[in-house]
C-alpha positions as CSV (number, residue, x, y, z in Angstrom):
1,X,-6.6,26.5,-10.0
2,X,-2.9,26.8,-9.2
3,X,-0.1,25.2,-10.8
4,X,-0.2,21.4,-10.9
5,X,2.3,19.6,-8.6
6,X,2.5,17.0,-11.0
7,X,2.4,17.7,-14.7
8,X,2.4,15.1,-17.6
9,X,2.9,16.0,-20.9
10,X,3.1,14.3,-24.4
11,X,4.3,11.0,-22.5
12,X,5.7,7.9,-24.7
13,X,7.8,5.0,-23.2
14,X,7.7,1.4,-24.2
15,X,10.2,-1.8,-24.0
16,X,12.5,-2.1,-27.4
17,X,10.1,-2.0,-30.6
18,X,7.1,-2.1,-28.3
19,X,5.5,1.0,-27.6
20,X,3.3,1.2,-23.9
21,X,2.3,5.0,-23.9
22,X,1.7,6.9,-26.7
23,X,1.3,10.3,-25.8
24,X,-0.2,10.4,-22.1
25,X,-1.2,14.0,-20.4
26,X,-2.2,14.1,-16.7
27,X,-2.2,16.4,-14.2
28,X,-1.9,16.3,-10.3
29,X,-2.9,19.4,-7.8
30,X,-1.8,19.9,-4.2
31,X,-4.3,18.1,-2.2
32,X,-5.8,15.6,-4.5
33,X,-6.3,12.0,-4.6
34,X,-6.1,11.2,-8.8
35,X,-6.5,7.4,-9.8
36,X,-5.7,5.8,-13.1
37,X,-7.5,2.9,-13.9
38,X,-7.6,0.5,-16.9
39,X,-7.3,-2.9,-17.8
40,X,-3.9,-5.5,-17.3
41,X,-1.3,-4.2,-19.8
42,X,-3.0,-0.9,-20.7
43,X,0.6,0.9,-19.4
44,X,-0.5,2.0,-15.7
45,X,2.3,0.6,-14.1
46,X,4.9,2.2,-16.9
47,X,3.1,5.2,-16.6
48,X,3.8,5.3,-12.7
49,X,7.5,3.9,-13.3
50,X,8.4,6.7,-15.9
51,X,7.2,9.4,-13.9
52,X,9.2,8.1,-10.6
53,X,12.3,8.0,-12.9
54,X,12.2,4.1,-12.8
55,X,11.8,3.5,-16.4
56,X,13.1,6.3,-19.1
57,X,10.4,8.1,-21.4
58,X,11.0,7.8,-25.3
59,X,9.4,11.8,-25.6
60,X,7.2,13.7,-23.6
61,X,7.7,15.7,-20.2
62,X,7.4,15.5,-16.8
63,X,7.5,18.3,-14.6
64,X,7.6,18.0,-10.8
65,X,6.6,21.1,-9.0
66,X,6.9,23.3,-12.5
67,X,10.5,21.6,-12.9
68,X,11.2,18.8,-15.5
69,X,12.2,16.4,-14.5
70,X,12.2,13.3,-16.5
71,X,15.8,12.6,-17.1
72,X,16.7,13.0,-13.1
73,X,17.7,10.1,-11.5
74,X,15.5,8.6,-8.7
75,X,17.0,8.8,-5.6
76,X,16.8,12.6,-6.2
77,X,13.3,12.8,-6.7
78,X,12.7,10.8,-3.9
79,X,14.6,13.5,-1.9
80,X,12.8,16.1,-3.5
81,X,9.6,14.4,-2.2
82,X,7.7,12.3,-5.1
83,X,7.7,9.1,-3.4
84,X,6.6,5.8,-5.2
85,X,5.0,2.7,-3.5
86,X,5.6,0.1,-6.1
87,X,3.3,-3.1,-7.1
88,X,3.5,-5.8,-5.0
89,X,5.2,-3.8,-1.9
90,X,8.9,-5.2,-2.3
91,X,9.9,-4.8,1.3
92,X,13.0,-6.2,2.3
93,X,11.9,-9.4,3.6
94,X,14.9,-10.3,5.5
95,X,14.8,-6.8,7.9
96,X,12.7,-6.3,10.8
97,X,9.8,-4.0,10.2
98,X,11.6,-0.9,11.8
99,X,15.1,-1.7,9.8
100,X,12.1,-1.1,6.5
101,X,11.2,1.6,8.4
102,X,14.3,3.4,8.6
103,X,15.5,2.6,5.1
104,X,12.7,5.0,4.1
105,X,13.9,8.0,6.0
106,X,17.3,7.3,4.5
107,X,18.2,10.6,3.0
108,X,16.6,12.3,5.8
109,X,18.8,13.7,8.7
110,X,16.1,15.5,10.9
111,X,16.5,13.0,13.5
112,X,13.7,14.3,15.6
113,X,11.1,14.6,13.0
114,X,12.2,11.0,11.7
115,X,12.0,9.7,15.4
116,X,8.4,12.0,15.1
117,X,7.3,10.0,11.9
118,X,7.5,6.4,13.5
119,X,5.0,7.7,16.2
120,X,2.9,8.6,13.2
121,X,3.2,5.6,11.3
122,X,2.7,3.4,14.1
123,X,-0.3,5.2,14.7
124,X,-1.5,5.1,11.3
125,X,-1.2,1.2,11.3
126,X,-0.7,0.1,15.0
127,X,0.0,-3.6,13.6
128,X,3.3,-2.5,12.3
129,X,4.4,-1.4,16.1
130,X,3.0,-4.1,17.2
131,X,5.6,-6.6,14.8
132,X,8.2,-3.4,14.9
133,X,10.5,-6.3,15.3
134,X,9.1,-9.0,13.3
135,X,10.8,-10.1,9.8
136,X,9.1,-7.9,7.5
137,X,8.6,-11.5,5.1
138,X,7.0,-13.1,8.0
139,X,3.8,-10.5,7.9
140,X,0.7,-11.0,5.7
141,X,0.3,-9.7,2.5
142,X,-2.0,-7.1,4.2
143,X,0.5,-6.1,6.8
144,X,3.3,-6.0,3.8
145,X,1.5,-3.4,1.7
146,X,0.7,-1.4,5.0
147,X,4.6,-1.4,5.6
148,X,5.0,-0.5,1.9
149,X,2.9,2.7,2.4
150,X,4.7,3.6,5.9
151,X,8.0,3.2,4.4
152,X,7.3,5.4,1.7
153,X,5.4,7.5,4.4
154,X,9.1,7.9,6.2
155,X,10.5,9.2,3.2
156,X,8.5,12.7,3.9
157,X,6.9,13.0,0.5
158,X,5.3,15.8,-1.0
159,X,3.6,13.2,-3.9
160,X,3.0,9.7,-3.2
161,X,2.7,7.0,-5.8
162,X,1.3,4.0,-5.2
163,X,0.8,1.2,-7.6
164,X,-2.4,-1.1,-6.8
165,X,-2.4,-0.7,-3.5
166,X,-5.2,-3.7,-3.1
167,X,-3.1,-6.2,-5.4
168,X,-3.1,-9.6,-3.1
169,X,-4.8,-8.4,0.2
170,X,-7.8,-9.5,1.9
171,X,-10.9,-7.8,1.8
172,X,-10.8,-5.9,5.5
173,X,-7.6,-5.3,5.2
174,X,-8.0,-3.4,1.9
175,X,-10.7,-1.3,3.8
176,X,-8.5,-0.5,6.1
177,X,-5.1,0.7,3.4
178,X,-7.8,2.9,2.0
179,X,-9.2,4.3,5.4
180,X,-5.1,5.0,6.0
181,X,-4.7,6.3,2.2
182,X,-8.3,8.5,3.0
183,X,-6.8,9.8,6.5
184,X,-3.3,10.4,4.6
185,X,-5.0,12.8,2.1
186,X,-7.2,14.7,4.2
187,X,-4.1,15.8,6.5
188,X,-2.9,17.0,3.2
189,X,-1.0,14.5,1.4
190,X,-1.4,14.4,-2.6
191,X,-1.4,11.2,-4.2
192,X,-1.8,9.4,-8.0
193,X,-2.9,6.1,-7.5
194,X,-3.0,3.1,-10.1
195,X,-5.4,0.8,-9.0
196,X,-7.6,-1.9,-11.0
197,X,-10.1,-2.2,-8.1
198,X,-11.9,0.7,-10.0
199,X,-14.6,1.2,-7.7
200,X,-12.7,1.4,-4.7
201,X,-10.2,4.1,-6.8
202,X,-12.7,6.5,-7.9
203,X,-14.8,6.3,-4.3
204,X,-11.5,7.8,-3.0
205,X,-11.1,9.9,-5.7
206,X,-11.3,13.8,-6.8
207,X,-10.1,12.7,-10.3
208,X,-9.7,10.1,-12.7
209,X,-8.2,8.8,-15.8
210,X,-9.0,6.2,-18.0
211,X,-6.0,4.7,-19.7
212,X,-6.4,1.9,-22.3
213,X,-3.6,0.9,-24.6
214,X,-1.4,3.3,-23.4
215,X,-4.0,6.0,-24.0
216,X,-5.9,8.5,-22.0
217,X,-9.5,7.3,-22.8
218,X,-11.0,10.1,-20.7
219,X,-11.1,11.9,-17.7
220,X,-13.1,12.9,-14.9
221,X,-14.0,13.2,-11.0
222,X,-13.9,9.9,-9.4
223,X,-18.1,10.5,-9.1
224,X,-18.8,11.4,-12.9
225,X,-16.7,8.1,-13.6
226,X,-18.1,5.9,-11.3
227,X,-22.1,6.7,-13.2
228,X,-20.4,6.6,-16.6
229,X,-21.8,4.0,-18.8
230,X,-18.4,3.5,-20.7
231,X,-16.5,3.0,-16.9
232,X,-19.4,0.9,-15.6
233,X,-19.5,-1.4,-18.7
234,X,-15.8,-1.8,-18.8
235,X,-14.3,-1.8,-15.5
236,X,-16.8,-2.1,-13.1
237,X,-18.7,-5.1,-13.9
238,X,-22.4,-3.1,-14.4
């Protein structure tokens, strides 16, 4: 297999005294769909946050397309293309749905493939054209997350994070973010997804890891995961 897009290595972070991850490796290749899954407070959202450069690792590594890169700032990375939808969507509430829009292309200046990208957004989730010009706080959580995912979606990425992309959204509409997430990959996009909806996860995905106190557990395809005993007793209610 080639060399990972995204590499994880040795990864500690924590808040103060209070350690979160304690030692995490994970991998990412071109072309997969990777979830993590675990219970509340087992670190998911940390991990996702100290990879995207949102939260700074205590020891460890990060490398982003073979190059380290966990003491770069953000807004590079984002420009380098690892983009990260964050837990519970934060649009800006007070723009219209385009205005979110075009805040994700912001370090872009391909004006014609930005102007290309609506089109494909819009297609992806034709609601969002539909309320182009609707407050983005005036949509249902539903329609927030799918603006979440097409913002970051504007911001070209190579990598897409996305933390619990289910969190707070009706059950069609979450069939519908995962058909997007499903078309997304298979037109090549690689993604690492947090998500405590377990089942729905590891039905989407090539691989999985199990993190639990800020530990890798164990890993595995999404399919190997979904029959083991230790998975179905823990997080998926069998």
């Amino acid at each position: 297999m080639s060399e990972p897009v995204l590499q994880v290595e040795g990864l500690d972070a924590g808040y103060g005294e209070v350690q979160v991850l304690k030692g995490v490796n994970l991998s990412v290749f071109q072309g997969e769909v990777v979830a993590v899954i675990g219970a509340n407070g087992a670190g998911k959202t940390t991990l996702l946050q100290t990879i995207s450069a949102l939260h700074p690792p205590t020891a460890g590594r990060i490398l982003f397309k073979g190059a380290e890169i966990q003491h770069r700032p953000a807004h590079q990375l984002v420009g380098e293309g690892l983009v990260h939808v964050p837990e519970g969507r934060q649009i800006f509430a007070r723009l219209t749905v385009r205005e979110n829009l075009e805040l994700g292309a912001f370090l872009r200046r391909d004006t014609l493939s930005i102007a290309e990208d609506f089109e494909r957004v819009f297609q992806l989730f034709p609601i969002l054209a539909e309320r182009a010009n609707q407050l983005g706080g005036t949509l249902s959580g539903g329609e927030q997350q799918m603006l979440a995912i097409a913002r970051g979606l504007m911001s070209k990425p190579q990598l897409m994070i996305m933390d619990e992309p289910s969190m707070g959204v009706a059950p069609l509409l979450v069939e519908k973010i995962y058909q997007a997430i499903r078309d997304l990959n298979q037109h090549g996009l690689t993604l690492l997804l947090v998500e405590q909806n377990a089942t729905v996860a590891l039905n989407l995905a090539h691989r999985g890891y199990v993190l639990e106190t800020g530990q890798i557990l164990f890993e595995d395809s999404g399919v190997k995961l979904l029959q083991d005993p230790r998975v179905c007793e823990a997080y998926l209610g069998n």
